[in-house]
C-alpha angles and dihedrals in degrees: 000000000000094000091059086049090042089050086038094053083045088231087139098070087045092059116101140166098278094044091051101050086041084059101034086053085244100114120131103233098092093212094054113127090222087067102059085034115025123197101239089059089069095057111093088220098201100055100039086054088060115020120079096199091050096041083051087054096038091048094045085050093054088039086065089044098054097049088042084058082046087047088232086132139023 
C-alpha cells in the first residue's frame, strides 16, 4: 500500500540521492540526527505494506519531511 500512496503522492519522483541517504541515516554530515535515528526506523514496515489507513498517514509524514529538506516548510 504505501508504495501505491508513495507513487500517488508522486513522492517517488521527488525522491533524489541526497533525500534517500538522509532517510536511510547514510548522509555524509557526521552530526546529522538521521544518522543516530534514521527515518526509516520510525515506519512500522509491515503495516504500512498492508494498511491503507497507515500507508495515507506514513506518506503525508514523509510528504512534510520531504518539503521541510526542500525548505518549502518549516
Amino acid at each position: 500500500m504505501i508504495f501505491y500512496y508513495l507513487w500517488k503522492r508522486r513522492l517517488l519522483a521527488k525522491a533524489d540521492a541526497e533525500k534517500l541517504r538522509y532517510f536511510l541515516g547514510l548522509s555524509a554530515n557526521a552530526l546529522s540526527l538521521s544518522r543516530r535515528s534514521p527515518l526509516v526506523w520510525a515506519i512500522h514496515w509491515p503495516r504500512a505494506l498492508f494498511s491503507p489507513r497507515y500507508a495515507r498517514i506514513v506518506v503525508r509524514w514523509l510528504e512534510y519531511r520531504v518539503e521541510l529538506f526542500d525548505g518549502l516548510q518549516g
